[in-house]
C-alpha positions in Angstrom: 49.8 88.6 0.9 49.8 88.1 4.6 53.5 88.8 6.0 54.8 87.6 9.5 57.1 90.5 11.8 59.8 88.7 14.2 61.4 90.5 16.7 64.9 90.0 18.2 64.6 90.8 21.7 67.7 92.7 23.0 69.0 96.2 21.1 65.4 95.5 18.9 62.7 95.9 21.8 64.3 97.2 24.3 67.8 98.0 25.1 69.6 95.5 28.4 73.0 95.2 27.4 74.0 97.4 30.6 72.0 94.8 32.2 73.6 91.9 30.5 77.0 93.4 31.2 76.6 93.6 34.6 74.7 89.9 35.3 78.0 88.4 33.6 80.4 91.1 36.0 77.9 89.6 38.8 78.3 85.5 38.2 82.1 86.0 37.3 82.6 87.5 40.5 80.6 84.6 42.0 82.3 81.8 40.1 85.4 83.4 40.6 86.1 83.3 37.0 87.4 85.5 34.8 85.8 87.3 31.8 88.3 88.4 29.2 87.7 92.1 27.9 85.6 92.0 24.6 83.4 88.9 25.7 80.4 90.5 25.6 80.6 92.0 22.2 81.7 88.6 20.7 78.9 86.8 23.0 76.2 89.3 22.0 73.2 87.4 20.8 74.6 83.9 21.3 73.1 81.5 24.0 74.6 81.2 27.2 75.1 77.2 26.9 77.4 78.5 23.9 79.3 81.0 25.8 79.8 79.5 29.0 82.1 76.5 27.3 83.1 78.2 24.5 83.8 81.9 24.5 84.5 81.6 28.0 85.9 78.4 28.5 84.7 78.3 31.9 83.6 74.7 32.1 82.5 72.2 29.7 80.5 70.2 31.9 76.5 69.8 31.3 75.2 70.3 34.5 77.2 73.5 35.4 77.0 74.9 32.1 73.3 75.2 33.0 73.5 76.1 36.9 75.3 78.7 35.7 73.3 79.7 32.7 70.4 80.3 34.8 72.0 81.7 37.4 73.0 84.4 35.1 69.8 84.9 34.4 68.4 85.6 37.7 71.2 87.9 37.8 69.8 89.8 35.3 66.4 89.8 36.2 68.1 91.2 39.7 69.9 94.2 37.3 66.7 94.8 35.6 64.6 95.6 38.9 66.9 97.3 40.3 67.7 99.8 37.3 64.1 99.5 35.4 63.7 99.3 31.5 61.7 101.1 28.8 61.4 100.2 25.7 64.0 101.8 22.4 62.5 104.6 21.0 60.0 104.0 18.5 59.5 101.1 19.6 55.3 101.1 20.7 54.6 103.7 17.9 55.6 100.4 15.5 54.3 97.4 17.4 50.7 99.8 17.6 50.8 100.2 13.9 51.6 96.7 13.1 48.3 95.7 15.6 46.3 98.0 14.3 47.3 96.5 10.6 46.3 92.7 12.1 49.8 91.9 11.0 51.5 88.8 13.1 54.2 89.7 15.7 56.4 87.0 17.5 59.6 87.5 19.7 62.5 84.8 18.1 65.3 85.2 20.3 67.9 83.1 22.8 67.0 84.6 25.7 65.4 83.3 28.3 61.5 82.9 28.5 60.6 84.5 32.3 63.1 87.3 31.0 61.0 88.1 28.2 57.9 87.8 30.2 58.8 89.6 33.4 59.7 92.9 30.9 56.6 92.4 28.9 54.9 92.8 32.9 56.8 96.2 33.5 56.8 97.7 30.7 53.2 97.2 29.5 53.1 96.0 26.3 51.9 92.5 26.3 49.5 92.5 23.9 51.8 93.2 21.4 53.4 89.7 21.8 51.2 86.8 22.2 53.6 84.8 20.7 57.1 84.4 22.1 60.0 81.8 20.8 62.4 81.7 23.4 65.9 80.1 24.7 64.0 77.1 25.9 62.1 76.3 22.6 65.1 75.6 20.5 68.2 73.7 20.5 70.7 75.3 18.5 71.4 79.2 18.9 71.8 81.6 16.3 73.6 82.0 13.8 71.5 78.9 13.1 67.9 80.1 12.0 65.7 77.6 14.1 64.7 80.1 16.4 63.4 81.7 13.3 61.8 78.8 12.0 60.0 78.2 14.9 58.6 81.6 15.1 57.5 81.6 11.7 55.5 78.7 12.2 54.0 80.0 15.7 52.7 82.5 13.7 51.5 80.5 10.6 53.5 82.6 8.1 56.0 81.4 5.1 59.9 82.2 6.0 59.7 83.9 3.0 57.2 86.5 3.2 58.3 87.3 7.5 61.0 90.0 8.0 62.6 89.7 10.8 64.1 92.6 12.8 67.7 92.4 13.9 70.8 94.2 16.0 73.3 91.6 16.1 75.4 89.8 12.5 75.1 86.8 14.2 71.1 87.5 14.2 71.6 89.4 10.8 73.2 85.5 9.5 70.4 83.6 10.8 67.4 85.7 9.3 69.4 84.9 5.8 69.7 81.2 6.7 65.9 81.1 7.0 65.2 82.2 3.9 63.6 85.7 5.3 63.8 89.3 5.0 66.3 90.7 7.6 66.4 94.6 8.8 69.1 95.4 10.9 68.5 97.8 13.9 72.1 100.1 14.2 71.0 100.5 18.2 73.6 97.8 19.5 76.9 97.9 16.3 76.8 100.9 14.1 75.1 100.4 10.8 78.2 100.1 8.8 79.1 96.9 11.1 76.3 95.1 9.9 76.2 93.0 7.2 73.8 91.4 4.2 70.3 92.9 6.0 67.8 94.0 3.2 67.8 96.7 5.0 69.2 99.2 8.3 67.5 101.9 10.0 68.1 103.3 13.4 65.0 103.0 14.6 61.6 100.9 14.1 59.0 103.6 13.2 60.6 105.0 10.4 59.1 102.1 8.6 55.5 102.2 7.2 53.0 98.9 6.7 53.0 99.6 3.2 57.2 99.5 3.1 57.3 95.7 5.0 54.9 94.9 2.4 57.0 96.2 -0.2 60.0 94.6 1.2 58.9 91.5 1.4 57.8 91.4 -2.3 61.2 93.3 -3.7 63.8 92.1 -1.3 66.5 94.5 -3.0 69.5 95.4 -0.1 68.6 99.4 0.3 
C-alpha cells in the first residue's frame, strides 16, 4: 500500500515561533497597532489574512490586509537571519528514513512559500521536500483541510492512506476533516492540549516505517 507523509511546517520541522513572535512585535510597532497578550497562541497555525482582520481586528480592508501580511513576513525572514534555525530534534534522522523507504513527503502548511524555501536553503535539507503546498496555493486556512488536500494530490496519494504530522488543534482539526491520519507533535502545546490525533509523540523519530504503515491500516487513537 503506498502511503503519503505531510508535514506541518512550524513546531513539526523546525521550531520559529520565537521568530514569529517577534515579526508580529516588529509590524505592531510599525503599524502602530496593538497586539493583545495571548494573540499568538490563539493565531498559531492560522493565516495571516485571518488574523490580521479577525483576531486582531487591525483592518478589514483587502489591500492592507495583505501589505501587511507580507510585510510580516519579510519581518520574519529578517528574525530568521539574524538568529539562524536548525531543525527540531529528530527531525533529519526521520525525513532520511522516510527517503530511504521511497515514501512521499510534502510540506502542507499556511505559511508562506519563500519562507519555506529560504529555510530549506540554510538548513540543508532540500531534498527531503520536493514538494511544498504553501499559503499561496490555497484559499481557505486551516482548520479547513484544503491545504491537505492539495498536498495529498501533489503527491499522488489517497487522503486516506497519508498521515499527516501536526503541532497545532487547529492543524490537528483539519488532518480529521481530510479524512487522514493525524499525529500530533507535543513541541508547540503539551500533549494533553491536543486533541483527536491518532496519535502524539514528542518527537518524529521515535516512529519506525513499519508503524506509519501500521497506522495507516489500524487508525486506533494510541
Amino acid at each position: 500500500m503506498k502511503i503519503g507523509v505531510i508535514f506541518d511546517w512550524d513546531g513539526v520541522v523546525i521550531d520559529s515561533s520565537s521568530h514569529h513572535e517577534e515579526s508580529w512585535e516588529r509590524l505592531a510597532k510599525e503599524e502602530g497597532r496593538v497586539l493583545p497578550a495571548d494573540h499568538f497562541k490563539k493565531g498559531f497555525g492560522m493565516k495571516n489574512e485571518k488574523i490580521i482582520p479577525g483576531l486582531l481586528g487591525w483592518t478589514s480592508d483587502v489591500d492592507e490586509i495583505q501589505r501587511m501580511s507580507l510585510r510580516k513576513e519579510a519581518l520574519y525572514r529578517e528574525v530568521v537571519e539574524e538568529r539562524g534555525i536548525e531543525p527540531l530534534p529528530g527531525v533529519v534522522n526521520f525525513l532520511e528514513m522516510l527517503y530511504q523507504a521511497e515514501i512521499p513527503c510534502v510540506v502542507g502548511s499556511s505559511t508562506h512559500r519563500l519562507n519555506i524555501e529560504t529555510i530549506l536553503d540554510v538548513m540543508g535539507v532540500n531534498k527531503y521536500f520536493p514538494l511544498i503546498v504553501s499559503a499561496e496555493d490555497v484559499s481557505h486556512g486551516k482548520p479547513d483541510p484544503e491545504v491537505f488536500l492539495v498536498a495529498a494530490a501533489k503527491i499522488e496519494v489517497e487522503p486516506k492512506n497519508c498521515i499527516v504530522f501536526e503541532d497545532a488543534q487547529v492543524g490537528i482539526n483539519a488532518g480529521l476533516a481530510g479524512g487522514m491520519k493525524v499525529v500530533a507533535l507535543s513541541t508547540t502545546h503539551p500533549a494533553e492540549e491536543l486533541h483527536g490525533a491518532h496519535r502524539t509523540v514528542s518527537r518524529l523519530d521515535v516512529l519506525s516505517v513499519e508503524e506509519l504503515q501500521s497506522l495507516v491500516i489500524d487508525p486506533r487513537v494510541k
